[in-house]
PAZAVO-367400 format. One record per residue (C-alpha): x, y, z; residue in three letters. Coordinates in steps of 0.25 Angstrom, whole numbers, padded with zeros to 4 digits, always signed. Layout:
XYZALA/...
! end
This chain:
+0423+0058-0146UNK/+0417+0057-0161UNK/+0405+0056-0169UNK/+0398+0045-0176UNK/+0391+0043-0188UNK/+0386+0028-0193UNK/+0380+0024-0204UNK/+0373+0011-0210UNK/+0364+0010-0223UNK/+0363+0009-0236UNK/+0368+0019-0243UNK/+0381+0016-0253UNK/+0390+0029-0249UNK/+0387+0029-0235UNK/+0400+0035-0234UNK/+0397+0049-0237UNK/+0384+0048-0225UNK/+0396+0045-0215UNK/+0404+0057-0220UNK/+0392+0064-0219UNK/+0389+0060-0207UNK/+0404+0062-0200UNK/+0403+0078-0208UNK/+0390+0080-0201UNK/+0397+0076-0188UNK/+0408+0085-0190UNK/+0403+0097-0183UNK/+0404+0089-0169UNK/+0421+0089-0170UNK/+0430+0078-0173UNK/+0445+0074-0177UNK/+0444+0062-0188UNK/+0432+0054-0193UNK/+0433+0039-0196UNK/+0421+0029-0203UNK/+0419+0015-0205UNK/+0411+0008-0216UNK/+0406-0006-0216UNK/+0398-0018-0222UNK/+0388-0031-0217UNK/+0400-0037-0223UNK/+0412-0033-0211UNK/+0420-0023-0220UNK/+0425-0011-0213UNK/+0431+0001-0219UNK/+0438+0012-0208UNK/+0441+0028-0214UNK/+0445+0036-0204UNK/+0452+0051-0204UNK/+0458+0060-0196UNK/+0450+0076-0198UNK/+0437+0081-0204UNK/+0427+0071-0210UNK/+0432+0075-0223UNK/+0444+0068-0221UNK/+0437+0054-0219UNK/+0429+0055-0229UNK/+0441+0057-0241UNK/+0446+0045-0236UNK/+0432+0036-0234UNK/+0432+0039-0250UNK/+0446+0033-0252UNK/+0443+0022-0244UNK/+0430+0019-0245UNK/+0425+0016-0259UNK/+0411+0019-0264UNK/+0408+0006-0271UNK/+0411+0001-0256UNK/+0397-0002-0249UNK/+0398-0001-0235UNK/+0385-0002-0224UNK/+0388+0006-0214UNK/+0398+0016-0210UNK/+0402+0022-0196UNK/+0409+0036-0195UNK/+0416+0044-0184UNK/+0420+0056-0181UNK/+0430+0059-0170UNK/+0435+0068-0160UNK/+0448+0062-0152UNK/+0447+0061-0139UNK/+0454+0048-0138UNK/+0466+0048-0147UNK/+0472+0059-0157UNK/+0466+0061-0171UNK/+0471+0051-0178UNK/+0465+0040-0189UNK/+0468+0028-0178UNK/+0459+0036-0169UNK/+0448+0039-0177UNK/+0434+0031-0177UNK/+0431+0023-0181UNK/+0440+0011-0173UNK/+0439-0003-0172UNK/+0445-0015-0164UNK/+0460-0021-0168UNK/+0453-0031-0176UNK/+0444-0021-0186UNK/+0431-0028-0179UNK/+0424-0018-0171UNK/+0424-0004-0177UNK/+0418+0008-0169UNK/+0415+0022-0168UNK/+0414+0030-0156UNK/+0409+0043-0150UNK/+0414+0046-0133UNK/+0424+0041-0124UNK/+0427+0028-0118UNK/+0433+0031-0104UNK/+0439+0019-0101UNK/+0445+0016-0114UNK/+0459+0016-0108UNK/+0457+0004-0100UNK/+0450-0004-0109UNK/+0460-0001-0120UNK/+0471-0006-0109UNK/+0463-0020-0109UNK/+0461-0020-0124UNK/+0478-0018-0125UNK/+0480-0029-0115UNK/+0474-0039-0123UNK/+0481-0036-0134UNK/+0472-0026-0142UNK/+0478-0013-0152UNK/+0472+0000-0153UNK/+0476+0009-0165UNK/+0471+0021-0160UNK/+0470+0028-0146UNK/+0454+0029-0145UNK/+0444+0024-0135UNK/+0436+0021-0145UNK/+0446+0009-0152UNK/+0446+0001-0137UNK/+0431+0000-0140UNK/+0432-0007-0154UNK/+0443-0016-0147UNK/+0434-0020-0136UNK/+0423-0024-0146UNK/+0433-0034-0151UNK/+0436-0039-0138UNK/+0424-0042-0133UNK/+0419-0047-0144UNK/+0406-0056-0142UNK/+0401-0062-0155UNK/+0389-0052-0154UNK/+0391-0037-0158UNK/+0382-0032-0148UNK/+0387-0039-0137UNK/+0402-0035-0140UNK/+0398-0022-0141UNK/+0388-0021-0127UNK/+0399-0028-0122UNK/+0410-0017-0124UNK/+0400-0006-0121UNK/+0400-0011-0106UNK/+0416-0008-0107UNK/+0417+0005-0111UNK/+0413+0019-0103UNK/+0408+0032-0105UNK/+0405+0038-0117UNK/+0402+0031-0132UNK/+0394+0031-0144UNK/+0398+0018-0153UNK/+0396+0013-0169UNK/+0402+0001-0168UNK/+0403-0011-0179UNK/+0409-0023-0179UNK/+0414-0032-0192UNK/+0407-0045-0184UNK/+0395-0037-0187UNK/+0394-0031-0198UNK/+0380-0028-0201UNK/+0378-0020-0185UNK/+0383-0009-0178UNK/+0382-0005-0163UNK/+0378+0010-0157UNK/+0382+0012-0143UNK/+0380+0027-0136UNK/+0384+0031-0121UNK/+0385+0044-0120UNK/+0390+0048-0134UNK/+0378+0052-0144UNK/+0374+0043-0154UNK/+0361+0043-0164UNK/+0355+0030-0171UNK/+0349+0035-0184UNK/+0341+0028-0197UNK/+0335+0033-0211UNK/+0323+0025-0218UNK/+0335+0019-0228UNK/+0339+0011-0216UNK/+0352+0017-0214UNK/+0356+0019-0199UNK/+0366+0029-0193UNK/+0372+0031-0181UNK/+0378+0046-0177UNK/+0383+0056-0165UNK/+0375+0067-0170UNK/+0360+0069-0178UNK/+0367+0079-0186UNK/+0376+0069-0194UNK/+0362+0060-0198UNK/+0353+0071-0205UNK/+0349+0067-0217UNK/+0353+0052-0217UNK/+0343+0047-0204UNK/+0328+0048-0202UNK/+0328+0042-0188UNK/+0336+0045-0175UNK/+0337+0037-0163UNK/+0344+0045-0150UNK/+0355+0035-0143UNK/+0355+0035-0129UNK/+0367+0030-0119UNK/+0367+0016-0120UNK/+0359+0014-0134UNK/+0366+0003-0143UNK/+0361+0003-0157UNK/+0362-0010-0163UNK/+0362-0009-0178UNK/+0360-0022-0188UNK/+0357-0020-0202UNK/+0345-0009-0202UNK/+0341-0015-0187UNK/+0346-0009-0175UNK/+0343-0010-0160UNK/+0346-0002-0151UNK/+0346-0007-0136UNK/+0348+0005-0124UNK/+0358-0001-0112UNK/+0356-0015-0117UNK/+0343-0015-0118UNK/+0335-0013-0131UNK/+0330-0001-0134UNK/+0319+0007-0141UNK/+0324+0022-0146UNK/+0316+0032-0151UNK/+0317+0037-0165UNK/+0318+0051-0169UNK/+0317+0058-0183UNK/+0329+0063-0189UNK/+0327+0080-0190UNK/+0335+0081-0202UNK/+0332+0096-0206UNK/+0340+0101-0193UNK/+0351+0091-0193UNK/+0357+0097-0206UNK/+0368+0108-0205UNK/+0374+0116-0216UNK/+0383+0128-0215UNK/+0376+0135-0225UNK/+0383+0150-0230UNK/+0390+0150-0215UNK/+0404+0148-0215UNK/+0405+0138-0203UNK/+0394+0131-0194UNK/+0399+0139-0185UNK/+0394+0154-0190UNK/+0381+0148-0196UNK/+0377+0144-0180UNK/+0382+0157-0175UNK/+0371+0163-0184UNK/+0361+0153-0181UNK/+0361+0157-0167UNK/+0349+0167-0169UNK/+0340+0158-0175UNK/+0344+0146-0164UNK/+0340+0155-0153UNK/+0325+0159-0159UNK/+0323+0142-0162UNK/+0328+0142-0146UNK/+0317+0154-0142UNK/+0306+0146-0151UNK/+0294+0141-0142UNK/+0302+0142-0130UNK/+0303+0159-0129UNK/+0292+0166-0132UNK/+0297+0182-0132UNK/+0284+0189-0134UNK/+0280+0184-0119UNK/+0293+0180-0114UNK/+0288+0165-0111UNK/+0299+0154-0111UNK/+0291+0141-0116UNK/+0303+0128-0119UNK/+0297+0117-0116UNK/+0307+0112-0108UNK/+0303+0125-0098UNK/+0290+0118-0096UNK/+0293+0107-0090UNK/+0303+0115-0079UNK/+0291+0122-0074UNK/+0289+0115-0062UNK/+0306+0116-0059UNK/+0313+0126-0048UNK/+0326+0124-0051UNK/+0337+0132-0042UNK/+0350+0129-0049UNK/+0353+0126-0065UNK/+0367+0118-0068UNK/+0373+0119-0082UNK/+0380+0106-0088UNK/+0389+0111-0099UNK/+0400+0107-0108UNK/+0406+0115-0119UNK/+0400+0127-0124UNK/+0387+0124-0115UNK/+0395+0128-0104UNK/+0394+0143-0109UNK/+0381+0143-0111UNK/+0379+0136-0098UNK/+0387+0147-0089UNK/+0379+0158-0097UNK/+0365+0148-0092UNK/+0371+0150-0078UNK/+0370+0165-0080UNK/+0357+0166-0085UNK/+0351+0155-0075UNK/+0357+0163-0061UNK/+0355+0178-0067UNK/+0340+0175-0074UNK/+0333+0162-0067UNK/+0340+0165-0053UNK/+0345+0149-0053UNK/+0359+0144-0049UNK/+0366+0139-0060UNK/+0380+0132-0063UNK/+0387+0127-0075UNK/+0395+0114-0073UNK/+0404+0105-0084UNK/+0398+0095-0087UNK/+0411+0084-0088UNK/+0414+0088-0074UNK/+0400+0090-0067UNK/+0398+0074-0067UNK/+0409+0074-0057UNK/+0402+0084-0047UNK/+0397+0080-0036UNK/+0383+0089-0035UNK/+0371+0090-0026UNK/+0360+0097-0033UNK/+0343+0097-0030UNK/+0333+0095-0040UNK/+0332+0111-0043UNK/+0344+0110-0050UNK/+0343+0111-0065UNK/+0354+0106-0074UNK/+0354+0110-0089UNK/+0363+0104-0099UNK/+0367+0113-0112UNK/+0374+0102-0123UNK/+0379+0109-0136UNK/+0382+0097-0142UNK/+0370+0089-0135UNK/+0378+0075-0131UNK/+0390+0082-0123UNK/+0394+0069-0115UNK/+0398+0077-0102UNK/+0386+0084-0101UNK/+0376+0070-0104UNK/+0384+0064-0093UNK/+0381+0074-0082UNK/+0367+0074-0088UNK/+0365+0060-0084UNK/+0372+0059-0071UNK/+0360+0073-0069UNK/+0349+0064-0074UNK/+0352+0052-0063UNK/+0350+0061-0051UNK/+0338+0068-0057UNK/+0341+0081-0057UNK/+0335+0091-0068UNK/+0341+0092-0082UNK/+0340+0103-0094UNK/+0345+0102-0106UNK/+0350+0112-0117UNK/+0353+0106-0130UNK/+0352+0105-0146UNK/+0348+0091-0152UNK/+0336+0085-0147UNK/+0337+0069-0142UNK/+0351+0073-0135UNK/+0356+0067-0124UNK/+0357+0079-0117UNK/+0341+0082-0121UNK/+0337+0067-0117UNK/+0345+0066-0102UNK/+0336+0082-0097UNK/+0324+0084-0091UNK/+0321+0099-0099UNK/+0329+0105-0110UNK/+0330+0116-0122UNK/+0334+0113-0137UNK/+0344+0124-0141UNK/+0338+0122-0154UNK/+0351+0126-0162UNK/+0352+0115-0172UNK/+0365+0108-0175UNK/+0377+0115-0172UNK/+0388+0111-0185UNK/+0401+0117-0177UNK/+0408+0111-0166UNK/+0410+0124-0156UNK/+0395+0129-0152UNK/+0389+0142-0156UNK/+0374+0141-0157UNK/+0373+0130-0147UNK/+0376+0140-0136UNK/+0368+0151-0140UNK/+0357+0142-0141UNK/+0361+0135-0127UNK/+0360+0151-0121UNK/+0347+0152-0126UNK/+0343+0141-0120UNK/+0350+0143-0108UNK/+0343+0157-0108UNK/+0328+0151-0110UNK/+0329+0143-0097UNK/+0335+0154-0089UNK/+0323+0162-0092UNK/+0315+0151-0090UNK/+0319+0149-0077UNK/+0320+0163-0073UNK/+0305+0164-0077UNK/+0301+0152-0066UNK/+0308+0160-0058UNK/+0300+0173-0059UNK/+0313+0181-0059UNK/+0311+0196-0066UNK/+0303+0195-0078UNK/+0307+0208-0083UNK/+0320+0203-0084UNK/+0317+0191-0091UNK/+0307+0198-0101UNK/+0320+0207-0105UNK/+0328+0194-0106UNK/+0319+0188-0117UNK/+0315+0200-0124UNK/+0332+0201-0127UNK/+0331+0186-0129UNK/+0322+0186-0140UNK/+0332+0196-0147UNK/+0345+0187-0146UNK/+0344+0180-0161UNK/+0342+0194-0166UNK/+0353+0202-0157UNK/+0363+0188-0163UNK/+0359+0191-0177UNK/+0362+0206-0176UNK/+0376+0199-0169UNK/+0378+0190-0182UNK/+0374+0200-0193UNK/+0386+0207-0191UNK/+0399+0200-0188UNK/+0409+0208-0196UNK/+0414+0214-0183UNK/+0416+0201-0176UNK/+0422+0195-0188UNK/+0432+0207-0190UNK/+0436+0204-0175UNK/+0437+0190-0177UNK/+0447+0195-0186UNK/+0456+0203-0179UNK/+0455+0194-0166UNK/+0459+0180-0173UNK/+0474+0184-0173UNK/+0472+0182-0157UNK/+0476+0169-0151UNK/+0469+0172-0136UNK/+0456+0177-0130UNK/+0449+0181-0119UNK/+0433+0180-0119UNK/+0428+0187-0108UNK/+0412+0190-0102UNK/+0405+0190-0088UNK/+0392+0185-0082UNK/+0385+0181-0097UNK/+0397+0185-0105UNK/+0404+0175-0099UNK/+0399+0161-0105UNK/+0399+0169-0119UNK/+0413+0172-0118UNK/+0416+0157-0113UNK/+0409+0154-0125UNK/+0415+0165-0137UNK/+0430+0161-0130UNK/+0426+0146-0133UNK/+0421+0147-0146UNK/+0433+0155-0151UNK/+0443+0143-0146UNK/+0435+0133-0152UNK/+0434+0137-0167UNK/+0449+0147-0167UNK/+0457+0139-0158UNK/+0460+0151-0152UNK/+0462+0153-0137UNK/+0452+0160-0129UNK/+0447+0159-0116UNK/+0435+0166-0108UNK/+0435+0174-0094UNK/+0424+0183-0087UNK/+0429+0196-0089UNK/+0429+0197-0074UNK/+0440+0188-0073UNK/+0450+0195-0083UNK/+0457+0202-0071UNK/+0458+0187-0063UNK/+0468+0180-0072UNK/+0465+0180-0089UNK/+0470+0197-0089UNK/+0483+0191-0087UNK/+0482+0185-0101UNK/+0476+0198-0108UNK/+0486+0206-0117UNK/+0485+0210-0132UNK/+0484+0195-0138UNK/+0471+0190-0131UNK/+0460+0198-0135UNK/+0448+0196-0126UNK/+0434+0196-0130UNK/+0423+0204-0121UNK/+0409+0200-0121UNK/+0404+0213-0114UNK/+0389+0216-0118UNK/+0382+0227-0111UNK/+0377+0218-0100UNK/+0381+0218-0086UNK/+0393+0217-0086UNK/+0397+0226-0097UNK/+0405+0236-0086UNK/+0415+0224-0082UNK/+0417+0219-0094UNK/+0422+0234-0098UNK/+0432+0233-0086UNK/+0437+0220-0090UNK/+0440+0225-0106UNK/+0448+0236-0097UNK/+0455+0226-0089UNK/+0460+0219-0105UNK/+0463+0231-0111UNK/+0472+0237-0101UNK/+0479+0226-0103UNK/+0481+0227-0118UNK/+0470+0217-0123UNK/+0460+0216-0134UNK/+0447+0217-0130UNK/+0433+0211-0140UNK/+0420+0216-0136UNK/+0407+0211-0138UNK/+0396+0220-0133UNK/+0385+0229-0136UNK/+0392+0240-0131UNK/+0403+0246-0136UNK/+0415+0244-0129UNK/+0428+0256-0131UNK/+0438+0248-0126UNK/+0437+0235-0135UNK/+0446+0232-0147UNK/+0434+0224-0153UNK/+0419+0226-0152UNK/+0409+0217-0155UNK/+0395+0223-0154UNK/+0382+0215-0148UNK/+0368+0219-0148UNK/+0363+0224-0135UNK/+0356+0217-0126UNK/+0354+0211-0112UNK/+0363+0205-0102UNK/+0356+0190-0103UNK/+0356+0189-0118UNK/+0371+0195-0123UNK/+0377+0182-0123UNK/+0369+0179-0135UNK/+0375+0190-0143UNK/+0388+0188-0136UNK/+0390+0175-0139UNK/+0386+0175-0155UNK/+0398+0187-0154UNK/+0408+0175-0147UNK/+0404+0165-0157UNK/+0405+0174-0171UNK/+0419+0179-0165UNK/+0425+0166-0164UNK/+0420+0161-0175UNK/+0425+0173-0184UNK/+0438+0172-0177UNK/+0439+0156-0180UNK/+0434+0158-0195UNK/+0445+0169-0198UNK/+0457+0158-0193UNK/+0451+0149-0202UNK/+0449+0138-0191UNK/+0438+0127-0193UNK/+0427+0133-0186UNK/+0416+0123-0187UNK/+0425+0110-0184UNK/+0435+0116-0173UNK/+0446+0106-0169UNK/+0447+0096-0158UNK/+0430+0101-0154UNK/+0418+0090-0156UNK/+0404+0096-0156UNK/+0398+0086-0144UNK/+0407+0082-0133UNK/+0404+0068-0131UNK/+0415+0063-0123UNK/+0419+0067-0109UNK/
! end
């Protein structure tokens, strides 16, 4: 699994727009980085390097001179899946004769077997990846016609891919292939073209932007291209390139990481704009409108990653508010269900990263039995966004570090709007629902109050980062929070933790509870503030350290973190701003690299 960046055009140091390219695509997770350079004239020039960018690019200027004018340049970042993290390993690879030379982002499944044919006919392989047993098969199917050769391969491999691949028989073209794995064909006015798995990594250099979708082949010549859509030739439409919202910068913050824990306020009143209107209490989204006419009688979650958290807390809200059925299900293992649904069932899609490849999957096997789709998601022109019948843009810009913080307080909120929206076609207790949106309209200011005062959490951050294990524990909406707070700590400290209801302390985990493994207590005054009580007891008779977080002050913990007060349906807001900072003052103080955690990608595009 990688990321891809090309680039083709005129300028003399196009070096430094590939490195730029691979920095701007470092947030997404990766292990080495490689590029190739290239001329009409068949040279080719491999740099690749275990580690950070930084590392592949003090060796691009040993090895590749400036004075040296080269046409265009593929690069790579990568994420081992197949193979350690090696040099051998990392893209870009090429064929045992140095004549196809490829980058590529997925998973080819039956990699094994070709290989096996490849070996039998006397073929080497100097690395272990799926991704070399392509390259060699371009070699050995070799027609006389790059396009052939290359439609001709494609018919071989399954599953999942986005390919750059250049040849030195043609060294004037490149071919794009996407199935599956994202890809984005992109062009300025200089006529310089680009190619790259991410928007974020072309502001600034492209003016025009054209979406690929699963089974697109760009065919690039010169400054002409054609593009053809499972064989056939295709028009595509052409979008303009939003520049002002792609760039990030960290600005005074010391990580990504804290500067989108304190945008959360802010993203949340972008989410309420023209879709909650708090002086009347009317919920106008747009993708409401179109629902109007729909009864559904069951709502099924499809999550991966962090939007399983915010999903299990959407299957709270949508059984205790709007009165529906709902279920959360994984999205690599629901393909494999066998399920019998009717057309009032309602399935919504939450993607942090917006090309997850297990949830596109299931997404499309939905789509050929007709069933209902909704979508929850960031970047306009997504696959996700593209594949659904309604849908909500969270609206919360790009998020620079891997692990997520404002993407799920952005997906709650959103999660939260069609709850109330289908509560409301309901005509369930409008009383109730008043009180839930006049406390809704006060969560960016109640999260501010949070983060204008963190010397408390920090000074706990302290004392608990000499712990090696922890406990998060919550019930009914506490719960997901505490899934979430135990999995952001274990992302960016490396530490262990895991998360329980606090109702099941007494069925196994209090086994585990002594002085070493503190256990953190999400127990607002809501209600189940009285069990949460008798489960602090059941830790401290046996000798453990206890964390609070609550509005209400809590004798028997060793530390307290205070919340504002509020109501039942709207704490895990506050409560999950309190998980995120906690973590992420505990992983600043052991000096880990917060923004890049190792082993983690941003977008999971393999299954």
């Amino acid at each position: 699994m990688c990321w891809i960046f090309w680039y083709q055009g005129k300028d003399h140091d196009a070096k430094k727009i590939l490195v730029h390219g691979l920095e701007r695509l470092e947030y997404r997770g990766y292990d080495s980085a490689g590029l190739l350079v290239g001329n009409k004239e068949g040279e080719m020039k491999l740099v690749r390097a275990v580690g950070k960018v930084s590392n592949l690019a003090s060796k691009v200027v040993k090895e590749i001179p400036d004075e040296k004018k080269y046409s265009f340049w593929i690069a790579h970042t990568r994420w081992a899946t197949h193979g350690g993290v090696t040099e051998e390993n990392t893209h870009p690879h090429h064929d045992r004769n140095k004549h196809f030379y490829l980058v590529h982002n997925g998973i080819i499944e039956n990699y094994y077997k070709l290989k096996q044919e490849l070996l039998a006919k006397w073929y080497t392989f100097y690395g272990e990846t799926d991704s070399e047993v392509i390259a060699n098969l371009l070699e050995d199917n070799r027609t006389g016609n790059f396009m052939e050769t290359v439609e001709k391969v494609l018919g071989m491999i399954r599953w999942a891919y986005a390919l750059l691949i250049v040849s030195t028989y043609a060294p004037d073209e490149i071919i794009a292939v996407k199935i599956w794995s994202p890809l984005l064909f992109a062009y300025s006015w200089k006529d310089e073209f680009f190619f790259s798995s991410d928007k974020q990594a072309l502001a600034g250099y492209a003016d025009k932007l054209i979406y690929l979708d699963d089974g697109d082949i760009v065919h690039l010549k010169g400054n002409d291209y054609q593009i053809k859509s499972h064989g056939i030739p295709a028009e595509k439409k052409i979008e303009d390139m939003d520049m002002e919202s792609l760039e990030a910068s960290k600005g005074d913050y010391k990580h990504f990481m804290l500067k989108e824990i304190f945008e959360q306020p802010n993203i949340i009143r972008r989410i309420f704009k023209w879709r909650a209107d708090f002086k009347t209490n009317f919920l106008n989204a747009e993708a409401f409108h179109g629902m109007q006419n729909e009864a559904f009688k069951k709502i099924v979650f499809i999550w991966c990653g962090t939007s399983y958290n915010a999903w299990c807390l959407g299957t709270y809200r949508m059984e205790n508010l709007a009165g529906i059925d709902a279920s959360c299900e994984i999205a690599s293992e629901y393909e494999y269900k066998h399920i019998k649904v009717s057309d009032d069932t309602l399935y919504v899609f939450i993607s942090q990263s917006w090309e997850t490849a297990d949830s596109i999957e299931v997404l499309k096997m939905i789509n050929q039995k007709w069933w209902h789709t909704f979508w929850i998601v960031n970047v306009v022109g997504s696959s996700i966004s593209r594949l659904t019948e309604y849908g909500l843009f969270t609206r919360w810009g790009a998020e620079i570090w891997v692990a997520s913080t404002k993407a799920f307080t952005a997906q709650i909120t959103c999660i939260l709007l069609l709850a109330l929206y289908l509560w409301l076609k309901r005509w369930l207790s409008k009383a109730k629902y008043d009180k839930i949106m006049k406390e809704f309209s006060k969560v960016p200011r109640m999260i501010e109050d949070i983060l204008a005062d963190t010397v408390n959490i920090r000074k706990i951050a302290e004392e608990i980062s000499a712990y090696k294990n922890f406990f998060f524990l919550g019930r009914q909406y506490q719960l997901p929070v505490a899934s979430e707070s135990s999995l952001k700590l274990k992302e960016i400290t490396y530490l262990h933790s895991e998360s329980y209801p606090s109702g099941e302390l007494k069925h196994g985990p209090l086994a585990l509870i002594d002085a070493k493994i503190p256990s953190v207590l999400f127990v607002p005054h809501d209600l189940m503030f009285e069990h949460n009580i008798s489960s602090i007891q059941e830790i401290k008779a046996r000798a453990g350290k206890v964390i609070t977080i609550s509005d209400k002050a809590i004798d028997s913990s060793d530390w307290h973190i205070t919340l504002p007060s509020t109501i039942d349906e709207i704490y895990p807001f506050l409560t999950a701003v309190v998980g995120q900072l906690l973590a992420y003052h505990v992983a600043d103080i052991l000096g880990k690299d917060i923004d890049k955690p190792r082993n983690l990608a941003k977008s999971v595009t393999v299954k």
